[in-house]
N, C-alpha and C positions, 0 to 999 in steps of 0.2 A: 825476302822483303823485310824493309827495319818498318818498325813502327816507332814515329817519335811522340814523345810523351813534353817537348817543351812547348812552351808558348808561342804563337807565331810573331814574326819580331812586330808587327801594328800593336799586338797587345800586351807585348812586355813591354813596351815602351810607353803607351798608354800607362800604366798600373804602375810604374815607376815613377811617372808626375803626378798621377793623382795619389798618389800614396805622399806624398808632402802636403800638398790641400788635404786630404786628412788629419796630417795631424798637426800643421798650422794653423788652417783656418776653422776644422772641427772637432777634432778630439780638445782642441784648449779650449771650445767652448761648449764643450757637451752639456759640465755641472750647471753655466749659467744659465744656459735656454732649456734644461729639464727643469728648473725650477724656476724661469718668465716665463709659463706657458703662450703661446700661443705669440709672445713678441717674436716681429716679422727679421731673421738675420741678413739687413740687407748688402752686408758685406760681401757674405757670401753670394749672394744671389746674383751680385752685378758682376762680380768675378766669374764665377762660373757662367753668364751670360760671354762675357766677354772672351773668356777664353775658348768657349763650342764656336762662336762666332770666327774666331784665330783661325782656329782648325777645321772650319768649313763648314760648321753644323751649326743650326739654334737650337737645335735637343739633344738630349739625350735618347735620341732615338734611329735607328740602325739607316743607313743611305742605303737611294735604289742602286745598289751597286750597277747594277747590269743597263741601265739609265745612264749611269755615268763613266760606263768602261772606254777608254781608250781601245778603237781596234788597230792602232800599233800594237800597242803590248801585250806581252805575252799574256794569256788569262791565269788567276789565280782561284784559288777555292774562296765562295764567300763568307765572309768571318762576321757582317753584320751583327746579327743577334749574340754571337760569342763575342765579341769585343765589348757589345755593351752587360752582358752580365757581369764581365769581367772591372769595367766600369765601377756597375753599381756594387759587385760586393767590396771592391775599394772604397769607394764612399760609405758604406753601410758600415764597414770597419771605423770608420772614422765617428761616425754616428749616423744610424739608420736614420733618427729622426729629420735632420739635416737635410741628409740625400734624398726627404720625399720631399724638397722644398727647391730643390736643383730647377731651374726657369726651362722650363721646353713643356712640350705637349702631354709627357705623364700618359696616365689610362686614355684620358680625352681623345687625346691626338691617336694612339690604338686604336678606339671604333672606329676614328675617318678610315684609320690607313683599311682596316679590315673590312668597312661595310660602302667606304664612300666611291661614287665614279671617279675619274682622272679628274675632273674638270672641278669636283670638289676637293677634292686634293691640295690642288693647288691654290684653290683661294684659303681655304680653312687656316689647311699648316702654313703659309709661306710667311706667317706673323711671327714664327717663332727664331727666325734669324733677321729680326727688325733693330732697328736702333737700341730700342726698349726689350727687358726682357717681360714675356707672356705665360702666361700658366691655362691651362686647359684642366677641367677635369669628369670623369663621367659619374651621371646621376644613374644609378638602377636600381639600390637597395629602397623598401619601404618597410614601413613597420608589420605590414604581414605579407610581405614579399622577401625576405630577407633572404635564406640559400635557396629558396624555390623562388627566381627569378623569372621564371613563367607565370605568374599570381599577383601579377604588378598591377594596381587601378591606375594607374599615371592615363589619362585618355590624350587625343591627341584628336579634334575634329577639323573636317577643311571649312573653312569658311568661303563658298563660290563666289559670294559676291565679290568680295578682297582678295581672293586666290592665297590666303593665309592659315596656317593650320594654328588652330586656337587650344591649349593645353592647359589644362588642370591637374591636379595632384601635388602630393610632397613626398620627396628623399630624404635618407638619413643616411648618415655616415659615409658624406663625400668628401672624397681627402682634395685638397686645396679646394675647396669649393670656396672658400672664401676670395682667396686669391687669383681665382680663375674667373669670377663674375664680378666684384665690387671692383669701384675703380680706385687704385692707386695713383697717385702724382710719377711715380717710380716705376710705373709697369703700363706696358701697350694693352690693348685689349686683345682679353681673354673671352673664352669662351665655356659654355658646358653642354655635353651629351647628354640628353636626357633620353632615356628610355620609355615607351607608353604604346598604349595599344591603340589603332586607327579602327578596330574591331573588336570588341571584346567576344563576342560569338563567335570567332574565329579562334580563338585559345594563340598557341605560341605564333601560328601564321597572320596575326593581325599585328605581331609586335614590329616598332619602328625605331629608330632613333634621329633625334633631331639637334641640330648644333643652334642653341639659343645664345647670341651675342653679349657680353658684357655688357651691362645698364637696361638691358631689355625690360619693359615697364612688364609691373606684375611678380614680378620675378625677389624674392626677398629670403632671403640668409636669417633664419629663424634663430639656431642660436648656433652654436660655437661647443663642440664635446670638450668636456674634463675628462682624461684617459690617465691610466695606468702607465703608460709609456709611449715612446713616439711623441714626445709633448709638445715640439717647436712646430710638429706640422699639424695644419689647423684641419678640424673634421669638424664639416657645416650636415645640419641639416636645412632641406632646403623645398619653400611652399613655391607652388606655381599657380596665380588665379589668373581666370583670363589671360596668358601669355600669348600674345603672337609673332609669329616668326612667318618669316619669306615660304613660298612653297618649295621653293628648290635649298629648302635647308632640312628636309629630312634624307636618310640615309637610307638609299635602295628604293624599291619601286613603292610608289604611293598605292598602287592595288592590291587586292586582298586576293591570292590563290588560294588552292589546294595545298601549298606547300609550306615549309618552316622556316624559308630561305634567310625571312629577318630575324629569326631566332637562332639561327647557325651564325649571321653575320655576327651577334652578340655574344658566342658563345668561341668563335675564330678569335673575338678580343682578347677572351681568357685563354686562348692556347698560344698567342705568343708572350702574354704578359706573366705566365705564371710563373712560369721558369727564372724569370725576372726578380721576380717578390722572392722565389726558391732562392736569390743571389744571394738579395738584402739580407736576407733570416743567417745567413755563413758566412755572412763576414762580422755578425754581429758573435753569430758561436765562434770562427777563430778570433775576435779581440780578447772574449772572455779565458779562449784555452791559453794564448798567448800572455795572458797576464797571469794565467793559476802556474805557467810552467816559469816565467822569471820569478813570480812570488816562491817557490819550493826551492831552484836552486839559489835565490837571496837564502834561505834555509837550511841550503846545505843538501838537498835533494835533487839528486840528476835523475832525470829517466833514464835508463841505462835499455836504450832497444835492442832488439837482436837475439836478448836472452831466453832462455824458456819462459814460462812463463811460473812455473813455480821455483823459478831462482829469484824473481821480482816480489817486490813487496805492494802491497795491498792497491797505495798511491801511487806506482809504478802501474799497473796493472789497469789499473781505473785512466789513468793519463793516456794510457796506447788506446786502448778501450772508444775513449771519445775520437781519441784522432782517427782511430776508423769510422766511425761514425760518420766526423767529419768530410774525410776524405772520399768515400764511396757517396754521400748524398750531391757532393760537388760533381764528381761524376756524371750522376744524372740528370744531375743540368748540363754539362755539357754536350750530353746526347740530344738531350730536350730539344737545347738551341743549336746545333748542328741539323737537328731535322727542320727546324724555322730555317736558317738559314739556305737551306737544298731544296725546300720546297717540299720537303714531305712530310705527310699529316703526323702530328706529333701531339693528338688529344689524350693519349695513353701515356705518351712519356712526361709531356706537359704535367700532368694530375699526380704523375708517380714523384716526381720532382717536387712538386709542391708539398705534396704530405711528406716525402724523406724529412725535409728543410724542416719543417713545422716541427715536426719527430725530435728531428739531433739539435735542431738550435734551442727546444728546452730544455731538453736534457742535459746537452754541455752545458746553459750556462745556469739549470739549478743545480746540477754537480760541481762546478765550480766554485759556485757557493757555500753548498756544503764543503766543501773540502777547505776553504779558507775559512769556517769554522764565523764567529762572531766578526772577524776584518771583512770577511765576503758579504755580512750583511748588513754592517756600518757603512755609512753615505761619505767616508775618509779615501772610498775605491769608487769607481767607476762602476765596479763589479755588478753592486744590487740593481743600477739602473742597467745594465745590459740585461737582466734578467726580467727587467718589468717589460722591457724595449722586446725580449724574445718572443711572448707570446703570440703578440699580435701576426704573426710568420705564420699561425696556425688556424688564421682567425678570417684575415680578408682576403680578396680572391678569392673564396671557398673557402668554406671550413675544411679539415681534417675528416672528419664525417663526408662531408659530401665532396670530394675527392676521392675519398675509397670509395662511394659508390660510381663514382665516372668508369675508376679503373677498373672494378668490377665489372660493371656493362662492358665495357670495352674487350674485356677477356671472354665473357661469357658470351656475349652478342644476343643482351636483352635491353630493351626499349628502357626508356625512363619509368612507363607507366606499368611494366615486366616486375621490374625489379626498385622497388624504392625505400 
């Protein structure tokens, strides 16, 4: 039996055109929009609307292959979520920041796909291959709910008279929240996932999610984060007083079991998305390796692979060092989203994938830094800003921390409240 190790040709060919939008449309404007924070790059945004639209998609986000199979043809293995990791860490090389600004459904569009019926589906997502390009984004962090997303006060009640569920609370650090709820001249209506409980005496089996429409009254974009890195893409926090939405706009059954079922839907968002964010954080480490290894032989320094290792010198040693790093945490996204893509549960590989990424994307790109001495920490490189752009890889979707503890549980087969 051979085992092939290339690309399947959807995604080498994918990755060869996005690899020129990278570095046409966002590597030459990495330096400008890390320092216009928060100004919106609608160049790109109409582009890459325009061209997912070409190729049959309005997101960045995996088709129901088996929805759209030809039974002429032969079947193939589904590549969904591996084409799009493959994707984003193309874009993410170009500039992370950028690629969380790419027009399609983002996290948002993840809880429909994970928690909503068919019939919700269809009406939510089908805005995102509209004329106009659309942003989605999900609301769940709060100020004392942040990696314990079961601890959320987001309330969500029905109102019988109006058949409307009426919401209170505020989120923090929701990525396009701006762009996913305020109205642009330049973009369709968007939408946000808000997370809240329909019970709070019921703990994780009361939690719901609900898709609140862009302009929805009540609804208000408090302010706009100043971040360390990531800077082109805007993180709203975001108040809800009196909101009301339709009743068939929350996601999964309006009654309260014995069970967690809504808290598994919220938590199925994070097992296909994390692999994902694991891309971003490795393409942002190979830009950084990629530029420490032409910066050394502009120097006069080859890597010389192959050799022992005490026939290499120190920056030899350290250069192979990261690329394995590299090359093994890529790995585990590719398992990750092979298990997305097959249908099999993938909360352990998901989580493992995530903390690798987090792990080597800071590593390479503070070693990179050091190793380029004062030019890696001068703003004359791209360098310092992949470094600032890195951490955030270890930060959202779950921290590092509470990722080892998933895969902890997961190995040991202890509860949340077992082990924390």
């Amino acid at each position: 039996m051979t085992i092939e190790f290339e690309s399947p040709k959807p995604i080498a060919q994918t990755q060869f055109v996005l690899k020129t939008v990278a570095e046409e449309m966002m590597r030459s404007k990495s330096r400008y929009f890390d320092e216009h924070e928060h100004e919106i790059p609608w160049d790109y945004i109409e582009f890459m609307h325009t061209a997912m639209k070409t190729t049959g998609g309005g997101s960045l986000a995996p088709k129901d292959e088996k929805a759209e199979a030809d039974p002429n043809k032969p079947k193939r293995p589904p590549i969904g979520y591996q084409l799009l990791a493959a994707q984003i860490e193309t874009l993410a090389w170009g500039d992370v920041g950028m690629y969380l600004v790419t027009p399609g459904g983002g996290l948002g569009a993840a809880a429909v796909q994970a928690a909503a019926s068919p019939e919700q589906k269809a009406k939510f997502l089908a805005r995102f291959g509209g004329e106009k390009p659309a942003f989605a984004a999900m609301c769940m962090t709060e100020a004392g709910a942040g990696s314990d997303t079961s601890a959320i006060r987001t309330r969500a009640v029905l109102d019988e008279k109006t058949n409307e569920w009426v919401i209170n609370g505020e989120k923090i650090f929701v990525t396009a929240g701006d762009k996913s709820f305020n109205s642009y001249e330049k973009l369709d209506r968007g939408f946000i996932v808000v997370w809240a409980s329909i019970d709070p005496s019921a703990g994780r089996a009361g939690m719901r999610a609900f898709v609140v429409e862009s302009g929805t009254p009540g609804v208000k974009i408090a302010k706009l984060e100043h971040k360390m890195g990531i800077r082109v893409s805007d993180t709203a926090a975001i108040s809800l007083m009196d909101v009301r939405v339709p009743f068939d706009h929350i996601l999964g059954s309006p009654t309260v079991e014995k069970t967690t079922t809504g808290f598994k839907g919220a938590m199925a968002t994070f097992d296909a998305t994390r692999p994902l964010v694991a891309a971003s954080g490795l393409g942002v480490a190979r830009a950084a390796l990629e530029f420490l290894k032409e910066k050394l032989k502009e120097n006069g320094v080859e890597i010389r692979y192959g050799l022992p290792r005490q026939k290499l010198s120190n920056i030899e040693r350290e250069v192979i060092d990261m690329d394995i790093m590299l090359k093994s945490a890529w790995l585990m996204v590719l398992k990750a989203v092979w298990m997305a893509d097959n249908k099999k549960s993938n909360a352990l590989e998901s989580s493992m994938s995530k903390v690798k990424s987090g792990d080597v994307t800071t590593k390479i790109t503070q070693k990179a830094v050091e190793i380029m001495g004062p030019l890696g920490y001068s703003r004359e490189f791209l360098l310092e800003k992949w470094f600032r752009d890195a951490k955030i890889t270890d930060i959202y979707e779950g921290t590092g921390q509470i990722n080892r503890l998933v895969v902890a549980r997961q190995i040991l087969g202890y509860s949340g409240s077992e082990l924390r």
